[in-house]
N, C-alpha and C positions, 0 to 999 in steps of 0.2 A: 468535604468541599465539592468533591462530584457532584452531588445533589444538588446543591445549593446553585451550582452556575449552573447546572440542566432546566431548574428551577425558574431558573430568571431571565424573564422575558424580555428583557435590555440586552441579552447574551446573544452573542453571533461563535458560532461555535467551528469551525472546521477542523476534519481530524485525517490523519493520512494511515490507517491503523496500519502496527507490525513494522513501522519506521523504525523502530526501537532495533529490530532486528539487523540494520544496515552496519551501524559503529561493532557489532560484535562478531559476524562476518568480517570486518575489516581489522579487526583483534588479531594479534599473533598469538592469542592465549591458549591455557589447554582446553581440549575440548570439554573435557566434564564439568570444568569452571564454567564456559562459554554456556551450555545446555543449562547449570543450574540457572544461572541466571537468565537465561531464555525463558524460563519455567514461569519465573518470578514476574519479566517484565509482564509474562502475557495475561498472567492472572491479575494483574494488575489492571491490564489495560483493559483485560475483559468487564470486569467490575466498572470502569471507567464508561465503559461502551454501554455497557447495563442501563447504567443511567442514563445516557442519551437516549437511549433508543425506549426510554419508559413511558408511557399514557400521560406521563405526571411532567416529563419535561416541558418548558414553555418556551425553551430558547430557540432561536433559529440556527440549527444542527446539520454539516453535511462532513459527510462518511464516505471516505475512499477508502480500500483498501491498496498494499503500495502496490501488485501489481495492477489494478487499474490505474492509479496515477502515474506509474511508469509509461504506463501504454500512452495516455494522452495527457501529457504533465500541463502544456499550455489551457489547453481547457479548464482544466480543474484551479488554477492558477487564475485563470480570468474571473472565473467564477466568485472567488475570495475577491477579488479585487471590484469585479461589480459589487457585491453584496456589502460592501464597504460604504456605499451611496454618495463618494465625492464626487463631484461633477468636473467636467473634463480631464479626465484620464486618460491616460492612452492604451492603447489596447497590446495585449501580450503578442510580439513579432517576431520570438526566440526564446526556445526554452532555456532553463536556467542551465549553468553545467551542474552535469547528473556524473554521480559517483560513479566507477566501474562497475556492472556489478555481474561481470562475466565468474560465472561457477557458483551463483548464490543461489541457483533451485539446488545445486547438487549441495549447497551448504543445507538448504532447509532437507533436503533428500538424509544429509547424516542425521538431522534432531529426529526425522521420525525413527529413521534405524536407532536411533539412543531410546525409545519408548515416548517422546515427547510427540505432539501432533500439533506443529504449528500452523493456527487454521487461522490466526487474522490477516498475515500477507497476503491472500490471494492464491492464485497459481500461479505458479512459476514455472519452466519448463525444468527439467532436470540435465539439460544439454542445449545449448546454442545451438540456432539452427544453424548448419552450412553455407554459408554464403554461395559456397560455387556450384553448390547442388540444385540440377534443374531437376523441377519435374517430371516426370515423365509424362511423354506428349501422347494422348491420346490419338487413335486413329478417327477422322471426321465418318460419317456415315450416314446416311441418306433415309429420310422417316417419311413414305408414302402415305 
C-alpha cells in the first residue's frame, strides 16, 4: 500500500516521522518491550519513508521529522492546511496542545544505550535546557 499512495499523483501526503515514538515514551511499560517495538515501528516507518522519498513517487509528499515539528509546529501545520487548497481559511494563531515531552532525548539517549539507534526523530537534546541559566556575558572589546 506504500507504494501505491507514493504512486498516486491525486496523493497529498504529510508525515511527522518518529511520532510513533511519543505514545511509548508515555508508556509505563518495561523497557525491553518499549525498545522491541521501537525497533519494529521504525523499520516500518523506514520502508514507509522509502517509498516517499523514491524517483517513482508522484504524490505531493512533505517530511518533518518530530523534532523539527516540535521546533515550529504552527508552520508545518499551516502548511498541511494551505496545501489542502480550500479557500478562506484561516490562518494557524496557536499551536495545538503539544504532549509533555520533558526527558524524551534522555528516553531516545536509553534506545541507543539498548543497541537501537533511533534516527527518524531528529535531534533531540538529551537534557532541558536551564531556564535560569544565563549565559555567560562576554567582555565588549574594541577592533581598530
Amino acid at each position: 500500500m506504500n507504494w501505491d499512495l507514493a504512486k498516486d499523483p491525486n496523493a497529498q501526503i504529510s508525515v511527522i516521522s518518529g511520532a510513533w515514538a511519543i505514545p511509548l515514551f508515555q508508556s509505563n511499560r518495561n523497557f525491553s518491550d518499549i525498545r522491541a517495538d521501537a525497533a519494529e515501528l521504525q523499520r516500518i516507518e523506514s520502508e514507509h519513508l522509502t517509498a516517499l522519498r523514491s524517483p517513482w513517487a508522484k504524490a505531493r509528499i512533505r517530511i518533518w521529522t518530530l523534532a523539527d515539528f516540535m521546533e515550529t509546529p504552527m508552520e508545518a501545520l499551516q502548511a498541511v492546511l494551505d496545501g489542502l487548497g480550500a479557500k478562506n481559511l484561516r490562518r494557524v494563531t496557536e499551536p495545538p496542545k503539544m504532549a509533555d515531552l520533558t526527558g524524551f532525548g534522555q528516553f531516545l539517549q536509553n534506545l541507543k544505550n539498548q543497541g537501537m539507534h533511533p534516527c527518524l526523530m531528529g535531534d533531540f537534546p538529551t537534557e532541558a535546557p536551564n531556564v535560569n541559566e544565563r549565559p555567560s556575558r562576554r567582555k565588549p572589546y574594541l577592533v581598530r
